[in-house]
C-alpha positions, 0 to 999 in steps of 0.5 A: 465467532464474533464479527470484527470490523477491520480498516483496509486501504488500496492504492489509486496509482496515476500514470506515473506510477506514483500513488495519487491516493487510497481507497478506505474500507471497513470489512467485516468477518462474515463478507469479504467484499461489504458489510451488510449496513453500508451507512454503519460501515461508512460512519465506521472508518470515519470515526475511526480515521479522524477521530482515533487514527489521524487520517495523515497517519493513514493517507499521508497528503494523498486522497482519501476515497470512501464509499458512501450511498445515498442514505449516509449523504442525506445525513446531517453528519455529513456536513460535521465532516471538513470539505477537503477531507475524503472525496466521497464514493458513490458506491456501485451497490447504492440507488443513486435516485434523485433526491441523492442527486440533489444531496450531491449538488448542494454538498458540491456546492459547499466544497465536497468532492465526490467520484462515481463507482461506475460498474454497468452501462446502466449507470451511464445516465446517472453519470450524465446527470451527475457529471457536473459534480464530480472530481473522478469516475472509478470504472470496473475494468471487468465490465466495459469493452475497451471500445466502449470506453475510449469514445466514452473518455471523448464524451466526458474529458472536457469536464476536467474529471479523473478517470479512474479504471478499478479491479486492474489485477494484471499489467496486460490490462494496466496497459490496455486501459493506459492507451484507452486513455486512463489517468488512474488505476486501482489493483495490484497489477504493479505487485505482479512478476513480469519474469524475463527469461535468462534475465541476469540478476541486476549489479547494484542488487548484488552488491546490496545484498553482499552488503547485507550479508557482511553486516549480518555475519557479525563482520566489525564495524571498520570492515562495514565502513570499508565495504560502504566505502567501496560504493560512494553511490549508496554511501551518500544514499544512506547519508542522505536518508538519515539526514534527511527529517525521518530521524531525530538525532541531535546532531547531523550524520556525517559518517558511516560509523555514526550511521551504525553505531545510532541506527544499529546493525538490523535497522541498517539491514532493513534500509539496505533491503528497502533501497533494493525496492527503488527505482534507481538510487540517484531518483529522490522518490525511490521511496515513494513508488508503489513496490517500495510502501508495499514491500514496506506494509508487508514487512511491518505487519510481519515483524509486528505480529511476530512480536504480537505472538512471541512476547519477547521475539529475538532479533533473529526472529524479526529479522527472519520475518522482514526477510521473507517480506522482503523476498516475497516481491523480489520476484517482481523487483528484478523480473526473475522467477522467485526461485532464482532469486532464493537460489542466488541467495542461499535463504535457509529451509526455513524461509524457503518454506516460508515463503513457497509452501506457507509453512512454519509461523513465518508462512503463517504470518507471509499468510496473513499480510497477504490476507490483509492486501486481498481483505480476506478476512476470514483468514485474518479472523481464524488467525487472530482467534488462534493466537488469542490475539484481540481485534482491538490488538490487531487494529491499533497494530494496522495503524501503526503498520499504515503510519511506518508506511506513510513516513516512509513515503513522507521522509524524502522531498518529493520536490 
């Protein structure tokens, strides 16, 4: 099997819940968690970002961690890069001697932003010395007592650094590192149930599948507009939305009928099932939370590699695969067990064993975008090398996965 290099990101969530930025990484097929050459991997996304993606097509406005260690700073490529493009990583598997102090301290003087992957006690005088030239410290939430943690925010807050705890998987130690005094978090602890038993299902949920339900079984178009009509609240949600830059129609919307003859039943569908994923419908970031772009990931990679794989996919077989996308972080959306949610909705065999048991090609594809959240690669290796599909294939199709998402972010003012 050849190795092939594929481009990952992870969230940095702030205290709010919002995203403040993303890690990037190049992942290989033989290690799941580095490669092997960490200046070749770093050059790697940094070609691949700026020179072929677009790095807004990737990170939006938000930051752009990359890992670096010391041979890839004492480059003279380094300084070909703009200062106020990446805020550069020190990795926790690099020496960090003095000579890449130095590097550190003459490229912070010239604009660059650098954070410190702080993984051991060890590292504390490293980060003593480079204190002064750090915009964020990410801390290894698996590797510090918490008490060891709050009198070491006390020590460091006053050198205006972000604080930054990785590898938080779970809400437990989300709120743990919370109350020791964090700014930012890394990990998908926010993806994660926190079920409420005999919570009910909430209303304007129903009422958003009931809508969903009526345009998929083929009801007309004046029975669609009168179901609209009946919830004003979501109405002038969707008016807004369209209306709102992410569309380039030649006139302004005013109607749900335009709504629906332009966009059409399916993608009509599709913004129905991503408003589920909103905070409430009356907050203008309901597009930017973290569920909702992760939701959004999940279903583009779906339906993209479905019509990878079948040349031709029918709008049902799309439609199936944004389904179970969007079922799979039900669960954590309305805080009840994912069961309850399929058994309230009535899914068929198909997508129930989707979305429980992997199986059929809709489990294949659920398989391989969670794959590509956890940068399982050899999963997503396997997959690609049984459906003959090209790693080159594969990467331009995360690029435009990654640029859907951030339009998605982008299409409401935040403001």
């Amino acid at each position: 099997m050849t190795e092939n290099f594929y481009l990952a990101r992870q969230a940095i969530l702030d205290n709010t819940d919002s995203i403040m930025g993303y890690e990037l990484l190049y992942r290989n097929s033989e290690n799941s968690s580095k490669i092997d050459n960490p200046r070749h991997a770093t050059a790697s996304v940094l070609v691949n970002v700026l020179n072929q993606a677009g790095l807004k097509n990737i990170v939006g406005e938000k930051l752009a961690f990359i890992n670096v260690e010391g041979s890839f700073l004492k480059h003279d490529f380094i300084e070909s890069i703009p200062a106020n493009t990446f805020v550069f990583e020190l990795t926790a598997t690099g020496t960090i001697d003095d000579r890449t102090i130095e590097r550190v301290e003459h490229l912070f003087d010239k604009g660059y932003s650098f954070s410190l992957d702080l993984d051991s006690y060890k590292k504390m005088e490293v980060l003593k010395k480079l204190s002064p030239y750090l915009t964020c410290v990410k801390v290894d939430a698996s590797s510090f007592e918490v008490e060891f943690l709050k009198a070491f925010l006390r020590e460091f807050r006053d050198k205006r650094i972000t604080f930054i705890a990785s590898k938080v998987e779970d809400k437990e130690t989300f709120e743990l590192f919370k109350k020791a005094g964090f700014d930012a978090y890394q990990g998908y602890y926010f993806a994660k149930p926190d079920i409420i038993k005999d919570k009910k299902l909430d209303g304007n949920h129903l009422t958003l599948f009931r809508l969903c339900n009526t345009i998929q079984t083929g009801a007309s178009i004046t029975e669609i507009v009168e179901d609209f009509e009946k919830n004003p609240s979501i109405m002038l949600q969707l008016l807004q939305f369209i209306n709102s830059g992410a569309f380039h129609f030649r006139s302004r919307i005013s109607s749900i009928h335009q709504v629906i003859t332009l966009l059409g039943r399916n993608a009509l569908v599709q913004w129905l099932m991503l408003l589920l994923y909103s905070k409430n419908f009356g907050n203008k970031k309901q597009f930017q939370n973290p569920l909702i772009i992760m939701v959004k990931q999940r279903t583009e990679i779906m339906v993209q590699l479905i019509n990878i794989i079948k040349k031709g996919a029918t709008s049902q077989e799309q439609s199936q695969a944004y389904f179970v996308g969007i079922l799979s972080l039900m669960d954590t959306l309305m805080q009840v067990t994912l069961s309850d949610v399929v058994c309230e909705f009535n899914v068929d065999d198909k997508i129930h064993d989707a979305l429980f048991d992997k199986a059929g090609l809709l489990g294949e594809l659920y398989s391989v975008a969670l794959a590509i959240e956890n940068f399982d690669t050899n999963l997503i290796d396997n997959f690609l090398d049984r459906h003959a599909i090209s790693p080159k294939d594969f990467e331009e199709m995360m690029l435009k996965v990654f640029h859907s998402a951030i339009e998605l972010e982008m299409s409401v003012d935040p403001a």
